[in-house]
C-alpha positions as CSV (number, residue, x, y, z in Angstrom):
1,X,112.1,79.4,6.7
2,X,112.2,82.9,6.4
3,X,114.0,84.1,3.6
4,X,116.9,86.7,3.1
5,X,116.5,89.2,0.3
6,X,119.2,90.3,-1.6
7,X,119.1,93.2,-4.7
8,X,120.6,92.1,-7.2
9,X,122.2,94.4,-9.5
10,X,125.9,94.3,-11.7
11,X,127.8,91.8,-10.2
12,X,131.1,90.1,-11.0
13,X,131.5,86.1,-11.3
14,X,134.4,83.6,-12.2
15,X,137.8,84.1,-11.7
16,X,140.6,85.9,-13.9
17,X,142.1,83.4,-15.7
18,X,145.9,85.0,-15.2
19,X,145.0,83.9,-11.4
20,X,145.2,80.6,-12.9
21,X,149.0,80.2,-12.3
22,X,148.8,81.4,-8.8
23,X,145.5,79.2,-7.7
24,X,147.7,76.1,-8.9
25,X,150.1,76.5,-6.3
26,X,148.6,77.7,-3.9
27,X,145.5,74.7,-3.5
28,X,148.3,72.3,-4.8
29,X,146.4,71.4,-8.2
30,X,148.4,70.2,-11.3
31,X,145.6,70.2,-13.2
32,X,145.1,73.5,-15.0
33,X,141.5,72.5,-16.1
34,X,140.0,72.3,-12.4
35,X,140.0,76.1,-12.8
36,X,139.4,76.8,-16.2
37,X,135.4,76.4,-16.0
38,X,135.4,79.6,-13.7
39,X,137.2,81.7,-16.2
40,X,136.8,83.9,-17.4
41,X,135.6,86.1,-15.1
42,X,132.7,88.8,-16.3
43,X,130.2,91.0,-15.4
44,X,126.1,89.9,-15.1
45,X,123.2,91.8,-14.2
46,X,121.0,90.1,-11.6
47,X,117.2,90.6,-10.5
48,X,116.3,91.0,-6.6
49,X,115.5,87.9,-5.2
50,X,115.6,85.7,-2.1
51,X,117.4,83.0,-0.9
52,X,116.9,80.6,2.5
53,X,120.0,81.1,5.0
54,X,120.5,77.5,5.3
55,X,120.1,74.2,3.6
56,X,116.9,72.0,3.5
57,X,117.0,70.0,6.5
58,X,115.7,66.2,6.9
59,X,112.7,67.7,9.1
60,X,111.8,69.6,6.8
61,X,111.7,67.7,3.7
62,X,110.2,64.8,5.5
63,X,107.5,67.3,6.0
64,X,107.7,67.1,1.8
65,X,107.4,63.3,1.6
66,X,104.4,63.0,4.2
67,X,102.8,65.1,2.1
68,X,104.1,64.1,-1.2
69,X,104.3,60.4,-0.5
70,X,105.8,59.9,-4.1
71,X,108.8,61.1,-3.4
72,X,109.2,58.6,-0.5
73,X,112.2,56.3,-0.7
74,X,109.7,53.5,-1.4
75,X,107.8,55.1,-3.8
76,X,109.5,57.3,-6.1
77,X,110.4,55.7,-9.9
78,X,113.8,54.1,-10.2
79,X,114.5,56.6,-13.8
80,X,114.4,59.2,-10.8
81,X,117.4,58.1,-9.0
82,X,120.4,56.3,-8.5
83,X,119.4,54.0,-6.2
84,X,120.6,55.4,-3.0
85,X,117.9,58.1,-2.8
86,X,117.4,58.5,0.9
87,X,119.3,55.7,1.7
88,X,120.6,56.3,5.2
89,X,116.6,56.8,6.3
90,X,114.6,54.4,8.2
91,X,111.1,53.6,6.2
92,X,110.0,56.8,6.2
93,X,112.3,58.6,9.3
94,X,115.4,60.2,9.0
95,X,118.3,59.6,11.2
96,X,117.7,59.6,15.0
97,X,119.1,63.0,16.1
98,X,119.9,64.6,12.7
99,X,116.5,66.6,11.9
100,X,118.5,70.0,11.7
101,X,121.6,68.2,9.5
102,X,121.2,68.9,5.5
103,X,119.2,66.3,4.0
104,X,121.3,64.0,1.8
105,X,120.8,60.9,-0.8
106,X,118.4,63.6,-2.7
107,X,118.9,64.1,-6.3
108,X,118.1,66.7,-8.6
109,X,114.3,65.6,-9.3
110,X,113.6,65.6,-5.9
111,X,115.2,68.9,-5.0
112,X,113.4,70.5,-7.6
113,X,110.1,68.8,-6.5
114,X,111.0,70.1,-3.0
115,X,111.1,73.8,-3.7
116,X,108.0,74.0,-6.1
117,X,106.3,72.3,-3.3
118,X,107.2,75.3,-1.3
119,X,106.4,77.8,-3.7
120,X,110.5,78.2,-4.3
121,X,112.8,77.3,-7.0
122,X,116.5,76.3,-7.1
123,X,119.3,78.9,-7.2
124,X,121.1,79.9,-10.3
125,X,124.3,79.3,-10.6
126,X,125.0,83.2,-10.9
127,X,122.8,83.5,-8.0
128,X,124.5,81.4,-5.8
129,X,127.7,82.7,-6.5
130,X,126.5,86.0,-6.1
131,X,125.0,85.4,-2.7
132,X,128.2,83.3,-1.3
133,X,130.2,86.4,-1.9
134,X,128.7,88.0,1.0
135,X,129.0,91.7,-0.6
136,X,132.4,91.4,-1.2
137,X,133.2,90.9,-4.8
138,X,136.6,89.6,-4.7
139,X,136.0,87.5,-2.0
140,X,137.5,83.7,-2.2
141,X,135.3,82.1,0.6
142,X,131.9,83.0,1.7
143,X,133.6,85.0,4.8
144,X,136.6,86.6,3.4
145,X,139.8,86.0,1.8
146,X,141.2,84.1,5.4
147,X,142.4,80.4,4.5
148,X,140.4,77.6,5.4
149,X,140.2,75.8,9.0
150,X,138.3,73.6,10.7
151,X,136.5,76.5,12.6
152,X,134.9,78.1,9.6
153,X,133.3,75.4,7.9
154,X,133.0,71.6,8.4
155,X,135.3,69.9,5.1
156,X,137.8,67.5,4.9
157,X,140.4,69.1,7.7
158,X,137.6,69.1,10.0
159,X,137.6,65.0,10.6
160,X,134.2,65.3,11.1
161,X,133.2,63.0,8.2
162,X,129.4,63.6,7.8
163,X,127.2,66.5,8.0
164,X,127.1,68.8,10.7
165,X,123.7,70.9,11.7
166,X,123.0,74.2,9.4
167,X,123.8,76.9,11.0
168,X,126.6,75.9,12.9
169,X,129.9,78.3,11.5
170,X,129.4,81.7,10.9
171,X,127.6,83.5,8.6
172,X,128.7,85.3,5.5
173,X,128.1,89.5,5.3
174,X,124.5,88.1,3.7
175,X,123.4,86.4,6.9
176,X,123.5,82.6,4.7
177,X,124.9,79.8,6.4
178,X,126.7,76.8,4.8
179,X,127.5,78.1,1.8
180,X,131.0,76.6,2.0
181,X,131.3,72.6,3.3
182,X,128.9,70.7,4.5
183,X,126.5,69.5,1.7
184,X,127.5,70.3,-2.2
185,X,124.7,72.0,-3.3
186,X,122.3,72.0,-6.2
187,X,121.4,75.2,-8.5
188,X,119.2,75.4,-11.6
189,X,121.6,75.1,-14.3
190,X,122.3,72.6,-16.6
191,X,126.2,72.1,-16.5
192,X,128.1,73.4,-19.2
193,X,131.8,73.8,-18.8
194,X,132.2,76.7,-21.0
195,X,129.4,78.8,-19.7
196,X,131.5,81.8,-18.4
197,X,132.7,82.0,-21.5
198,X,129.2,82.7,-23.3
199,X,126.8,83.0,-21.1
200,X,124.2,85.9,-21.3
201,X,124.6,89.3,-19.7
202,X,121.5,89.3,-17.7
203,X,120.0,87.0,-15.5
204,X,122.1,84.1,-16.6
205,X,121.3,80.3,-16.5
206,X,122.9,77.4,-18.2
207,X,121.1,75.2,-20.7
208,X,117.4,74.5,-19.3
209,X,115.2,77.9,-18.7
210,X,112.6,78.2,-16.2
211,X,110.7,75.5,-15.2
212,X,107.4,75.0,-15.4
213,X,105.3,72.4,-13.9
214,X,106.4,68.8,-14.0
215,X,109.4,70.2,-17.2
216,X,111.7,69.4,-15.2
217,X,111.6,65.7,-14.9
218,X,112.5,65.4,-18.7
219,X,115.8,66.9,-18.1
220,X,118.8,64.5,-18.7
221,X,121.9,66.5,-18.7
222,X,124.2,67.2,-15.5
223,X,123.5,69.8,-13.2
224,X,125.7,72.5,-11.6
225,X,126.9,72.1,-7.9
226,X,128.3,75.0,-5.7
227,X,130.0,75.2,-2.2
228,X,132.0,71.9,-1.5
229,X,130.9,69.3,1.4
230,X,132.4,67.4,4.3
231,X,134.9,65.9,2.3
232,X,135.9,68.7,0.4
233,X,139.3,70.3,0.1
234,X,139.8,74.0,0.7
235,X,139.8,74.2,-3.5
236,X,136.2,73.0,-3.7
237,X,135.0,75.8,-0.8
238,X,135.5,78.7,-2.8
239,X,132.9,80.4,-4.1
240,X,133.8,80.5,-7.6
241,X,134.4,77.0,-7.8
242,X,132.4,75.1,-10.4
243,X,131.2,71.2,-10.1
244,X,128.5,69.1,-11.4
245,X,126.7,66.1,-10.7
246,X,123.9,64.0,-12.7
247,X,120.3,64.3,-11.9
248,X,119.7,61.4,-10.3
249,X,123.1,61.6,-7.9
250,X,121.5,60.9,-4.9
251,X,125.2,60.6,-2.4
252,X,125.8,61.6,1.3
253,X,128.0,64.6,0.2
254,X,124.8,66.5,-1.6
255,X,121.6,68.6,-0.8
256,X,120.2,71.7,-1.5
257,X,118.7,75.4,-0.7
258,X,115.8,77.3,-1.8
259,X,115.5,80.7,-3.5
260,X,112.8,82.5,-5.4
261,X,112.6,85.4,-7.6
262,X,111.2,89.0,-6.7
263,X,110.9,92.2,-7.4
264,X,111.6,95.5,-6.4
């Protein structure tokens, strides 16, 4: 998959938290706290680097487990996983007529095992965030500040109720697709609600620092989620919206995209 490039440089992330009291209202939430892990918004300083336009796909990662046959649903350790790891695939096949959909039933491990396989690593957080914005900094959605609907990404409203193939709403200003609906999606971080609040100027990420090797199967500790899926509300699609899942959360809701650093 050829990758798209984007510069970097001083970016604004999170969300004003005097929007707080107008969010609420406006997404129907009662629940001040939903928002309060985007707050407070702040300025970072990001390095050039690249990002796929789309999810991983089922053909592609099966292309992973052929060569990687531990990572096959039959092989790979139960610590790894919550026991639904590919669990809608057939032996060793995916889904009649869904190679192009975002794999799913993948956790954590195995997304990270994906991406070193392909020379890659997971997103940031401030990355993704970052990218979804399309080069508009203010931007609520990946393609504007228009409400949701059923024609600009596949969530809840869309009665769909499963994955759709990538690629198949628009793209934001960045030329990346599925950045809102579809599959949740994985980044690097460890999840730590308070992160906007203390996070580092520069190159942020979250509890864990780079991986190296096989480091990464000794993490423990949740991991941040971005984007929203085909259940999702119009609150969950927004690209400052923070979520997390465990490790090994392996569900039909969740995948993953590739990015890796550069330089300029």
């Amino acid at each position: 998959m050829e990758m798209t490039h984007l510069p970097g440089g001083t970016v604004a992330l999170g969300t004003p938290a005097t929007a707080i009291d107008e969010l609420m209202p406006r997404y129907g939430i009662n629940f001040r706290g939903l928002f309060t892990p985007e707050t407070p918004q702040h300025t970072v300083k990001l390095a050039p680097f690249a990002i796929d336009p789309y999810p991983v796909t089922n053909r592609l990662f099966k292309l992973f487990v052929d060569d990687q046959p531990q990572w096959r649903r039959d092989r790979i350790p139960a610590h790894l996983h919550n026991g639904s790891y590919l669990h809608h695939w057939q032996a060793n096949h995916y889904p009649a007529g869904q190679a192009e959909h975002p794999v799913v039933y993948v956790g954590w491990y195995a997304a990270v095992a994906y991406t070193q396989w392909v020379n890659k690593r997971l997103p940031t957080e401030a990355e993704w965030e970052y990218a979804a914005r399309g080069g508009v900094p203010d931007a609520e959605f990946p393609w504007g500040n228009a409400a949701v609907d059923p024609s600009r990404a596949n969530y809840e409203a869309s009665s769909i109720g499963m994955t759709t193939p990538v690629g198949s709403y628009p793209p934001n200003g960045y030329g990346l697709y599925d950045l809102a609906g579809n599959v949740w999606e994985y980044c690097l971080d460890a999840w730590q609600e308070d992160f906007y609040k203390v996070c580092p100027v520069e190159n942020p990420i979250a509890g864990d620092t780079w991986f190296t090797g096989d480091d990464y199967l000794q993490v423990t500790t949740r991991r941040v989620l971005r984007g929203g899926s085909w259940g999702g509300s119009p609150v969950n699609l927004r690209v400052a919206y923070r979520d997390s899942h465990p490790p090994t959360g392996a569900g039909d809701h969740v995948g993953f995209r590739c990015a890796k650093s550069r330089y300029a």
